[in-house]
C-alpha positions in Angstrom: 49.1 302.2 89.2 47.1 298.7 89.7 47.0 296.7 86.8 44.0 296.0 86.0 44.8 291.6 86.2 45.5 291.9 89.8 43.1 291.1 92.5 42.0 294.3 94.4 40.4 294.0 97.7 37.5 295.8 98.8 35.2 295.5 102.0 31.5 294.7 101.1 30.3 296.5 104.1 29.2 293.1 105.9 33.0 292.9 107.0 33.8 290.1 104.0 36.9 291.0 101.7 35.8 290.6 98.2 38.4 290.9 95.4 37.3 292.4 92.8 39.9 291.3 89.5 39.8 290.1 85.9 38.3 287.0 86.7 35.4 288.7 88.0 34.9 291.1 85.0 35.1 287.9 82.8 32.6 285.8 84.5 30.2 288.8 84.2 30.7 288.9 80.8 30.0 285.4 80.6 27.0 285.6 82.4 23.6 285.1 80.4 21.3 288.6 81.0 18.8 288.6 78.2 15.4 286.5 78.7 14.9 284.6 75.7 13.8 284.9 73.1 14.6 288.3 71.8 13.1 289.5 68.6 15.4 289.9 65.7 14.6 293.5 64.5 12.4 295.9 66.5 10.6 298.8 64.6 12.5 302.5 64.4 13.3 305.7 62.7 17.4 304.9 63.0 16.9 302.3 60.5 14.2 303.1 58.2 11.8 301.6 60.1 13.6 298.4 61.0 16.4 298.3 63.3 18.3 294.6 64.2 18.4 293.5 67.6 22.4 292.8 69.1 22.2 289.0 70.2 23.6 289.1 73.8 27.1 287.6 72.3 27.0 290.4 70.0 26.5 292.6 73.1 29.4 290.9 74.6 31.4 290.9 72.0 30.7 294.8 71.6 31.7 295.7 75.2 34.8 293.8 75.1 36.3 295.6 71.7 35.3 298.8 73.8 38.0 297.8 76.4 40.4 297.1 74.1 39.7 300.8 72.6 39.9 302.5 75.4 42.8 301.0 76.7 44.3 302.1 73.1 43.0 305.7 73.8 44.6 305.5 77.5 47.6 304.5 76.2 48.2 307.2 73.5 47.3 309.2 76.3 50.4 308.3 78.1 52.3 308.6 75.5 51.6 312.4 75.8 52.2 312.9 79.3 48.8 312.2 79.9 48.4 309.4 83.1 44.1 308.3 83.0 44.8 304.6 83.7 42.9 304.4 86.6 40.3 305.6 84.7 40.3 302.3 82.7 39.9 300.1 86.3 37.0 302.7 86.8 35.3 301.4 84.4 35.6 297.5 84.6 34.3 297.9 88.0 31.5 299.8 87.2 30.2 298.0 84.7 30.5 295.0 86.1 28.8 296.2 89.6 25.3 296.9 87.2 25.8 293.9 85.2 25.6 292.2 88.6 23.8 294.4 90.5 26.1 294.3 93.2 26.9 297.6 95.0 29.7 296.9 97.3 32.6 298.7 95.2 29.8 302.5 95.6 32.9 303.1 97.7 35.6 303.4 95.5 33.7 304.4 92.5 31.7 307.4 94.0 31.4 310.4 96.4 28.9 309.9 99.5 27.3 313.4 98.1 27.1 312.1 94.5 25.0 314.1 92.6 23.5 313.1 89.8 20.7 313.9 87.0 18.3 311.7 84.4 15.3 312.1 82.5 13.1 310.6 84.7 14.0 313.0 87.5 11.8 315.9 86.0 15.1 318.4 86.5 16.0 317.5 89.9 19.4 316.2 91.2 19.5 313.4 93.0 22.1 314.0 96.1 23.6 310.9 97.6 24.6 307.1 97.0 21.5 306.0 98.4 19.4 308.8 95.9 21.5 307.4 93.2 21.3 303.1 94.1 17.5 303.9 94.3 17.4 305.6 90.8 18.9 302.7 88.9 17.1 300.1 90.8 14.0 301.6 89.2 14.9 300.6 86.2 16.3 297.1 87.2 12.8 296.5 88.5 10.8 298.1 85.4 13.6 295.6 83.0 15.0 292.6 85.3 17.1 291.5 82.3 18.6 295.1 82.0 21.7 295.8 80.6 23.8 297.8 79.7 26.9 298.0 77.1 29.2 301.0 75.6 29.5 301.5 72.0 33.2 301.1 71.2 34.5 304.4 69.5 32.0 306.4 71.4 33.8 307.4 74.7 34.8 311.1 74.9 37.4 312.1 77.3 37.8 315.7 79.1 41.0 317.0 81.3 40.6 320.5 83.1 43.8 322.1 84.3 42.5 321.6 87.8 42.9 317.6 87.5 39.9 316.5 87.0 38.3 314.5 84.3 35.3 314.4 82.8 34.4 311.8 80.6 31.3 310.6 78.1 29.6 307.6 77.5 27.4 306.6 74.3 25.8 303.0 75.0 22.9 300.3 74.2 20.1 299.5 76.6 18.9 296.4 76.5 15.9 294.2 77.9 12.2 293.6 78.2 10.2 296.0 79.9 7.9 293.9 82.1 7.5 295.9 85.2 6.3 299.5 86.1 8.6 302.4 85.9 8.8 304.1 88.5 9.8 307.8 87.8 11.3 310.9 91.1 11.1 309.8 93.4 11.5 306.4 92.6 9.6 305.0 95.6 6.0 303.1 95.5 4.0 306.3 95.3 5.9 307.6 92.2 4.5 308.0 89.2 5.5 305.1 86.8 5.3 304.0 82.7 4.2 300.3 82.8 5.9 298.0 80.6 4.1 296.1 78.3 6.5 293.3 78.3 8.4 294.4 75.0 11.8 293.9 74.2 13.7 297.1 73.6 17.0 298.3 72.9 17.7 302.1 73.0 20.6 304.3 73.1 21.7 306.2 76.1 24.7 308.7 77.3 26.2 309.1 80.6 28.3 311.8 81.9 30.8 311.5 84.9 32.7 314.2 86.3 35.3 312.9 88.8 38.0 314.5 91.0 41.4 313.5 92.0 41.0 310.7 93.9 39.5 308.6 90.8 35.5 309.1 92.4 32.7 310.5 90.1 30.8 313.0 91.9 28.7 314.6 89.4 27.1 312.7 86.4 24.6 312.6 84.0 22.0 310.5 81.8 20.1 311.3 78.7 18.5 309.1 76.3 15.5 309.6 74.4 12.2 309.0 76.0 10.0 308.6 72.6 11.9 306.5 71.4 12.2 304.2 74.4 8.9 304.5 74.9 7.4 303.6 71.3 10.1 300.9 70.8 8.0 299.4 74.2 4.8 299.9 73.0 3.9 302.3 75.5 3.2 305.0 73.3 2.3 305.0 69.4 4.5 305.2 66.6 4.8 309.0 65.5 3.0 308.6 61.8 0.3 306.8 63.7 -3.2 308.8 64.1 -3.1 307.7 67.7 0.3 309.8 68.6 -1.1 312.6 66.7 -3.9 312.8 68.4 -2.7 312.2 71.4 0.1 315.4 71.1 -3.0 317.7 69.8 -4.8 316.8 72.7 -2.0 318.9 74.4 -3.6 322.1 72.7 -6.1 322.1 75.4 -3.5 323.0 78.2 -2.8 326.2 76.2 -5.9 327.1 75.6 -7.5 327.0 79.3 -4.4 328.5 80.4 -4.9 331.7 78.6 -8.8 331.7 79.3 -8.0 331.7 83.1 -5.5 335.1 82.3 -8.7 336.1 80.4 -11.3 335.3 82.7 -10.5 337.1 85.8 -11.5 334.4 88.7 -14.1 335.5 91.3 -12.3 337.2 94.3 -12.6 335.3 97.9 -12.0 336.3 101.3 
């Protein structure tokens, strides 16, 4: 197994070897991300109302104790027969290819016929790297300063008896929401949620399913849309009269639906 110190070498598809080692993660990590300034607390039900902001060095800080904890986790796993270490490589890489938006390790760390789900998507799966690339660049476009960072103690970890592993991911979210968001099908006609320029920081969980050659090729992301999209300004708070309003207005949909089942609509040729 590779330790996860030593350089690895991997083609960036323009016929350049790029080597991909601790140094790398490290100098992601010490990369600044977060347009300043950020506000101190941001308003929310999780904290009564008032929930502190993570300083990026807090952020930092946070993703680096979740490291040392899964490599903790991996190693107890060992000690039980169990060999995920690769797993632990898995991530470093791709964390560090969102942090830096760079996508020339989509090689090692997915199937070509990925397929994957999120909120935005309305349902669908997206089918595909380029599907999937496309997806998250939405949001890197909606949030240049984007981020994101596991919460240490929150990574679950599945084994099936066929060899695969499945594994989940509870993390932050952070940056300000200056751009449009584009929503499926994540191209310039989509349907988008325009930022408002707000700084927000929200929860989110991922789910990967990968085989035995160490690529995810099913995954998952849920997080909760209200709550991004209040902490962004986009939509009220919930005790406001403006959401209320807002979620009776959605009355009306019922109510013409069942007068068309009532009405019987003249017949046409």
């Amino acid at each position: 197994m590779q330790n996860a110190s030593e350089a690895i070498p991997t083609h960036t598809g323009e016929g350049e070897l790029f080597m991909f080692d601790q140094a790398e993660f490290e100098k992601a990590l010490a990369t600044p991300r977060l347009q300043q300034p950020i506000p101190e607390f941001l308003p929310g039900n999780r904290g009564g109302g008032k929930v502190r902001v993570l300083t990026e060095p807090e952020l930092n800080a946070m993703t680096r104790q979740w490291f040392v904890d899964y490599e903790r986790k991996i190693q107890y796993y060992d000690e039980h027969g169990i060999d995920i270490a690769w797993t632990l490589e898995w991530a470093k890489k791709y964390w560090w290819s969102w942090l830096m938006r760079d996508m020339s390790l989509n090689d090692e760390l997915y199937e070509p016929d990925l397929r994957y789900t999120d909120v935005s998507s309305f349902g669908r799966t997206l089918v595909g790297l380029d599907e999937f690339v496309k997806y998250n660049f939405a949001f890197f476009d909606a949030i240049p300063d984007w981020r994101y960072d596991p919460l240490p103690g929150q990574i679950f970890v599945d084994l099936t008896p066929e060899g695969e592993v499945r594994i989940v991911v509870r993390y932050l979210g952070s940056g300000h929401w200056s751009g449009p968001l584009r929503l499926y099908p994540y191209d310039e006609n989509a349907p988008a949620l325009y930022g408002t320029g707000m700084f927000i920081q929200c929860h989110g969980i991922d789910r990967y399913h990968f085989n035995r050659e160490g690529r995810m090729y099913e995954g998952d992301t849920s997080y909760d849309i209200f709550e991004a999209t209040q902490a962004a300004g986009i939509l009220p708070r919930d005790d406001s009269w403006a959401f209320r309003a807002m979620l009776k207005s959605t009355k009306m949909i019922g109510t013409l639906r069942n007068l068309r089942q009532k009405i019987p609509l003249p017949y046409r040729k």
